[in-house]
N, C-alpha and C positions, 0 to 999 in steps of 0.2 A: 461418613456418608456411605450408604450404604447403595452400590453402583447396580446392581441387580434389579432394583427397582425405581431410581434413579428417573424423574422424565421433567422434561424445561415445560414451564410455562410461563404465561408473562404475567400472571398477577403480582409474584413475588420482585420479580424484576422492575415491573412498573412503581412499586412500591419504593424500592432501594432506589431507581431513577428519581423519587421526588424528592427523596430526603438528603439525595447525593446533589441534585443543585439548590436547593435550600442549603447545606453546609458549604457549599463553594459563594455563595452569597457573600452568606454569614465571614467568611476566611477573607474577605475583599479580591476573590479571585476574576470577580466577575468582569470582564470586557477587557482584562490583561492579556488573552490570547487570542491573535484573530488565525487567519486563513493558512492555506498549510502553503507554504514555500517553494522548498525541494523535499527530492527524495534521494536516498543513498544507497545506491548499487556497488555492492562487495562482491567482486569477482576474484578470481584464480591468475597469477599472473602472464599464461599463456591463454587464457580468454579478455583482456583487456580490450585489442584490438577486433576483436570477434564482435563482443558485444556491444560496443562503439559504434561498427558498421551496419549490424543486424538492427540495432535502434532507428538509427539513419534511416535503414531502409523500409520502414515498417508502421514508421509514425510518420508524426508531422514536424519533430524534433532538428534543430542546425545544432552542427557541432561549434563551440564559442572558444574553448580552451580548453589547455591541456598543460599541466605543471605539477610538483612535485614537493614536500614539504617532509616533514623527519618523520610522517608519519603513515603517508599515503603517497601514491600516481593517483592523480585526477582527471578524468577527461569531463569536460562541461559541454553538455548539453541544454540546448533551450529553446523558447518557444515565442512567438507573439502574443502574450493574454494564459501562459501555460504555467507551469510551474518547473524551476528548472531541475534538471535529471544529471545528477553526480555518480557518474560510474568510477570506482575507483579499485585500486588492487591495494592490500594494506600491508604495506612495508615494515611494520613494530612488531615486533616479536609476541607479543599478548594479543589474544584474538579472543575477548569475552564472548562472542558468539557461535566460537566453533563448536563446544556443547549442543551446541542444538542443531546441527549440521549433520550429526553423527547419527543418519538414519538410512533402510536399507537402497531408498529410490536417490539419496543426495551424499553418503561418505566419500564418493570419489569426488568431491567439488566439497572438501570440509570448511571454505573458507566464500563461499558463494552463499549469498540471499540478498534480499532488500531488507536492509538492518533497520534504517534510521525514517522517520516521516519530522520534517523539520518546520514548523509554525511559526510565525509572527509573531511578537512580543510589544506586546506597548512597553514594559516597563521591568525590564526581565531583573533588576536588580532586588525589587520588591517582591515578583513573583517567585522566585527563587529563596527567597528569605521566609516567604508564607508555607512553602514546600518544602522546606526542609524543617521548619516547623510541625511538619503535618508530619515527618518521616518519610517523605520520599528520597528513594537512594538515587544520585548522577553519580555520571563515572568520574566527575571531578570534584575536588571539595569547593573549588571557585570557579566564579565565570571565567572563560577564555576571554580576553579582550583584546581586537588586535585594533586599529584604526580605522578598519572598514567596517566593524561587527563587532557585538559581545553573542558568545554564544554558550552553552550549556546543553545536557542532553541524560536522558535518563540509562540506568542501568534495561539491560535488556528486559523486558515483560515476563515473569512465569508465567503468565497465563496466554502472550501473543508471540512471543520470542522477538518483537519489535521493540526499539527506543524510540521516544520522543526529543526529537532538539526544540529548544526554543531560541528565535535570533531577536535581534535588536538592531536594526543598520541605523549605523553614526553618518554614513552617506549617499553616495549612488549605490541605491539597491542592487543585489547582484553579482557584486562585485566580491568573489570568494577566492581570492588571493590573498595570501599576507604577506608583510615583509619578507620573510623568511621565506618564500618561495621560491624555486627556481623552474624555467622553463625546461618542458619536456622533449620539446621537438620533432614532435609527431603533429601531423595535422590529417583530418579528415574531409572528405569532398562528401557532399549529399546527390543522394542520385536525382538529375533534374525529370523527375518522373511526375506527371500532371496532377496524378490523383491523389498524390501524398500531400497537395493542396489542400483537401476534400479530410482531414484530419486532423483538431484541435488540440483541446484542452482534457487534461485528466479530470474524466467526470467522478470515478470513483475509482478506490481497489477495494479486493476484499481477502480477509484474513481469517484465515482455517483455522478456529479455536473444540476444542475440547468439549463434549457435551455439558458434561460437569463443570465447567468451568465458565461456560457463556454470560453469565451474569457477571462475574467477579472479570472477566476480560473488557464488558463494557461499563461498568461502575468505574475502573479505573481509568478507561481513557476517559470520560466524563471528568471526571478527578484532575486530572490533569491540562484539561483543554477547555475548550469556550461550548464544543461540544454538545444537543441534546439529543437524545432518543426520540428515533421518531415512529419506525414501526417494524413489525417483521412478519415472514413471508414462512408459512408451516408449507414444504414439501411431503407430506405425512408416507406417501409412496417409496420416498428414498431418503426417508430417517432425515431431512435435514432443514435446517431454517436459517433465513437469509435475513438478518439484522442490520438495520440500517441508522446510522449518527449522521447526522445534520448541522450543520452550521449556520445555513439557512439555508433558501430552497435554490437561490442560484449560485452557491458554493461548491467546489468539492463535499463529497461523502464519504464518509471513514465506515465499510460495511464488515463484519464480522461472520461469517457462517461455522456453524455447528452442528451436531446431532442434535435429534430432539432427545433419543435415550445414547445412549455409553458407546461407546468400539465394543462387539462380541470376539467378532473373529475375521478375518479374510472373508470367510464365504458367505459371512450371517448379517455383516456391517455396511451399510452402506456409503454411497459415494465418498462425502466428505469425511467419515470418521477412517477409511480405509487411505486417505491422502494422507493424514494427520499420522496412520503409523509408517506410511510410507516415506515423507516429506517430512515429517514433522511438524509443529506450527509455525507457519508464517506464511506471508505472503502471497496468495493463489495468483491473481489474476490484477493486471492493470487496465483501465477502462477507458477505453479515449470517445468524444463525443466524433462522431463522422456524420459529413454530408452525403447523398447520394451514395450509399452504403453500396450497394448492388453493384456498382460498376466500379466502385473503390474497391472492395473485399473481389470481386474478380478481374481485377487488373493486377492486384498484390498476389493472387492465385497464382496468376499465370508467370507473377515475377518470383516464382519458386515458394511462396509463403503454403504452407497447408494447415487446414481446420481439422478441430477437432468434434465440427459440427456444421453442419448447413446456415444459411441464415434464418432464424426463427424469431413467428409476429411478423404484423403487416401492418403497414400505413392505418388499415380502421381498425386496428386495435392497436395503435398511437406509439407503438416501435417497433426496432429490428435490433437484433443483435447477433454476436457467433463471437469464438470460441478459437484462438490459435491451439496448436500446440504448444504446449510448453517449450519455450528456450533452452538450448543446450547448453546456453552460456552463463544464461541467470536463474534457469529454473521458471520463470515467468510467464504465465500463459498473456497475451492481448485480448483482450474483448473491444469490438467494433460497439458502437452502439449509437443510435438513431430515434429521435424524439420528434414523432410527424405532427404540426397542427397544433402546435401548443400543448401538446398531451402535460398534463399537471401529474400524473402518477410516474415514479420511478419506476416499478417494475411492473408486471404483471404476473400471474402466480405460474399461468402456461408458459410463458418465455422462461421464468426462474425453475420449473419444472424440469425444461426438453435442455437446459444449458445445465441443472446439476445433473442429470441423466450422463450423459456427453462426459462430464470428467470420471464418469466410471472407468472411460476407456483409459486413465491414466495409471 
């Protein structure tokens, strides 16, 4: 590939999108994977408790448990209607992801990112059988099967540095303990602060992929998940474009952003290609849906939280949203975001505009 002249566009991708779920059809993939679960936060083990309480304070999240297995510290986080949030510090000596940690904004934290995005399985024994038929590598040759769960999970992504789990609960959902557990001993209080009411469900995150590589980062999570493409958003000012996977339209979204051409340089590249050599790939930003955004995002203001943007969009142009700073503990920026009046479009091109502008400053 010749990087120089290098530019994305969607006909070639639109193309690969049909043909990629016409073979997941054809493979009997289809309706084996539903909505996405939890998500797996890999911290450092002197930010365990940091990021624990910063979650706490920032969403809409309760702390559920905290225990301990041959493999990890887990603290669990959850929600009413949300998806639950697994911060964990990893006690095994192999860390398949610290390779990709190893960049110049994230080596002091080589053992920090959001690794894992974990999905529902109707039938994970099958699915798993069609998948490794297909050659997809998991980090285990067999499903993990404990009494509560069988679960499985992919080798990390070349192209997103994220894995996929897929579970199968044998009971009350939820329920991510095993035998083999032991309790930690720590417990967490939530701060009884009104507006953290005023904060749901993870509407989306998005993951800083590679301009070169944007097709092949969404071809395979398509590949893998129940997943379809649905559109994407050309920033053509600041080199970048905001791809968006659907499940359906009241689901979670799995979003991708990239260049539209290559990384030149620090001075020549824009926002998202200069995160990517900063950061490296993965995980930018988590997306929570919020009420009454305005008085939530400055009442979190005033309880020490700061932007890395104002709140941008208005009610008659059908959202708001804004921009944390990135997390000291996860690397993770928040995004607020607010859907007035029924608005049926995800973004808008202004709001995706003045919000990748803003992570320049990162």
């Amino acid at each position: 590939m010749d990087l120089k002249s290098f530019q994305n566009n969607d006909a070639e991708l639109l193309a690969r999108v049909e043909r990629t779920l016409h073979a997941r059809r054809a493979a009997g993939l289809e309706g084996l994977v539903g909505g996405l679960e939890a998500i797996l936060i890999t911290v450092e083990p002197d930010r365990l408790a940091p990021a624990v309480e910063e979650l706490l304070r920032v969403t809409g999240l309760d702390f559920k448990d905290a225990f301990a297995d041959e493999a990890f510290q887990t603290c669990l986080l959850g929600q009413e209607g949300n998806v639950d949030v697994l911060v964990r510090v990893r006690t095994a000596r192999e860390n398949p992801f610290r390779p990709l940690n190893l960049h110049p904004k994230t080596s002091h934290l080589p053992n920090t990112r959001l690794e894992t995005f974990v999905y529902k399985c109707a039938d994970l024994e099958r699915y798993v059988a069609i998948q490794q038929a297909r050659g997809v590598p998991f980090m285990t040759p067999h499903i993990v099967r404990t009494p509560a769960y069988s679960f499985i999970q992919t080798m990390p992504s070349a192209f997103t540095g994220n894995s996929l789990g897929f579970i199968q609960w044998h009971g009350t959902e939820g329920q991510w303990r095993t035998p083999g557990c032991r309790p930690l001993g720590c417990s967490f209080v939530k701060p009884a602060h009104p507006w953290l009411g005023n904060i749901h469900e993870l509407d989306h995150t998005a993951t800083r992929v590679k301009a070169e590589e944007r097709d092949d980062a969404i071809i395979e999570f398509l590949e893998r998940t129940g997943y379809s493409f649905a559109f994407a958003v050309y920033v053509e000012s600041f080199n970048s474009i905001t791809n968006v996977a659907r499940l359906s339209m009241d689901d979670y979204a799995q979003v991708f952003t990239s260049g539209i051409t290559p990384f030149e340089s620090l001075e020549h590249s824009g926002p998202t290609e200069k995160f990517i050599h900063n950061y490296g790939k993965r995980v930018h930003h988590l997306a929570f849906r919020t009420e009454d955004i305005e008085y939530t995002c400055d009442m979190l203001h005033k309880d020490g939280l700061e932007y890395m943007v104002d709140l941008v969009g208005s009610r008659e142009e059908g959202l708001r949203q804004t921009f944390t700073w990135p997390s000291q503990h996860t690397f993770l920026v928040n995004e607020y975001i607010q859907r007035y009046d029924g608005f049926d479009g995800f973004f808008t091109k202004s709001n995706v505009t003045a919000l990748t502008r803003a992570t320049d400053r990162q």
